[in-house]
C-alpha positions in Angstrom: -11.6 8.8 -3.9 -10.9 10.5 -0.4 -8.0 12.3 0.4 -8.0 10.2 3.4 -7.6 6.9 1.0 -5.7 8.6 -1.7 -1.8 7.7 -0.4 -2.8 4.0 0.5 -4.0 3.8 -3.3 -1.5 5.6 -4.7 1.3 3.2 -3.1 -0.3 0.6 -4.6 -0.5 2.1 -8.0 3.3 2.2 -8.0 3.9 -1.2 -6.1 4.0 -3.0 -8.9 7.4 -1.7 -9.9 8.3 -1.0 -6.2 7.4 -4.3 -4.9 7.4 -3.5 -1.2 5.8 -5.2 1.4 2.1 -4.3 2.8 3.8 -3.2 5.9 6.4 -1.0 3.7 3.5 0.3 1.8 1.7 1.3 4.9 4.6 3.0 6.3 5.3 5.1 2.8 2.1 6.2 2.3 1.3 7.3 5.9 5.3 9.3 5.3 4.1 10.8 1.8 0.7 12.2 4.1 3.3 13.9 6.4 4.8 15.1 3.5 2.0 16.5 1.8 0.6 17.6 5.3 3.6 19.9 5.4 4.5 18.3 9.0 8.4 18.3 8.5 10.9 19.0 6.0 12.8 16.0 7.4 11.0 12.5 7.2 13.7 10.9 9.4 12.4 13.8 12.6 11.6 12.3 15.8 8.1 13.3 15.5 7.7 12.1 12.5 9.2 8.6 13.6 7.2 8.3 16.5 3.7 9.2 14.7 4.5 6.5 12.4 5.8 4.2 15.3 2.5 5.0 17.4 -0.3 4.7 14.4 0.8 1.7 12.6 2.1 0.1 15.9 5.2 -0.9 14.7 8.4 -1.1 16.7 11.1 1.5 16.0 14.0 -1.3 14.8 11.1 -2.0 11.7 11.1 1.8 11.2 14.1 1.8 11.0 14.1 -1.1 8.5 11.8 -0.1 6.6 13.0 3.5 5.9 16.6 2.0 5.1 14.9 -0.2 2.5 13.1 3.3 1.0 16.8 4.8 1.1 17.9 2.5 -1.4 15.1 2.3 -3.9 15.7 6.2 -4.0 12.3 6.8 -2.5 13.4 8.9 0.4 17.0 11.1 -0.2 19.1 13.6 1.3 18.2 16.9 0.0 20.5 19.9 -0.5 19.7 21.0 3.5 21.5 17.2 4.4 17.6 16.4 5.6 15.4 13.6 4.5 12.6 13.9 2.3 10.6 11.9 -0.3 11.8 12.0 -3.6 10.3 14.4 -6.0 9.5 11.6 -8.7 7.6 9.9 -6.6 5.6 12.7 -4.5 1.9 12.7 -5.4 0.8 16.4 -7.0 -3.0 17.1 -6.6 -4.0 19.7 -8.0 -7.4 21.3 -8.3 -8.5 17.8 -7.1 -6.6 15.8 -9.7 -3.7 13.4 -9.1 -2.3 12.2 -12.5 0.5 9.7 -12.6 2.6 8.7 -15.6 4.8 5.5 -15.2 8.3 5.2 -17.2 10.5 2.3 -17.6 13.6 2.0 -18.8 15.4 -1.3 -19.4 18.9 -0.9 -19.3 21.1 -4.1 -19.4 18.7 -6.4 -18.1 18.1 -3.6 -15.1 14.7 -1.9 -14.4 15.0 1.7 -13.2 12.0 3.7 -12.3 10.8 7.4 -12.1 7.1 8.5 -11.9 5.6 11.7 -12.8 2.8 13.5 -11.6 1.1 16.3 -13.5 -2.9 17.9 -11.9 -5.0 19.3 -14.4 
């Protein structure tokens, strides 16, 4: 797999227990290459916004949907600096060319709740 390809398919991985839309899954995995590209330590900065707005070609009210809708599922919180950023149980860790990803459930009442971890080899 290419680096290039490896957020798109890692998205997809977890969409099964996400169940976000294609646009949704286009939008996270181009903010978890920011992420991992080290462009911000904020994913709501303006520069981050407008790359997404400008590549996917999306208008910034569906941004702004769709990173509301990440909020919520916990896939994007505040961290200790009051700044966005993606949740570390759902960031992809490569290393030494390796993603691994382990998927947990727990069933609580009825109620799915999700975590992912990542361990490279």
């Amino acid at each position: 797999m290419t680096k290039q390809s490896l957020y798109t398919e890692y998205v997809n991985i977890l969409n099964g227990v996400l169940q976000l839309s294609n646009r949704e899954l286009e939008v996270l995995s181009f903010i978890l290459a920011a992420d991992a590209n080290g462009e911000s330590d904020n994913i709501n900065a303006k520069h981050i916004r407008t790359a997404v707005v400008s590549h996917l070609g999306i208008s910034e009210p569906n941004l702004s949907k769709y990173l509301n809708t990440f909020k919520s599922k916990g896939l994007i919180i505040r961290s200790i600096t009051n700044k966005w950023v993606v949740n570390e149980y759902i960031r992809p860790s490569v290393n030494s060319g390796i993603l691994e990803v382990t998927i947990t459930l727990d069933i609580n009442d009825g109620e799915k709740s999700f975590t992912a971890d990542e361990e490279g080899e």
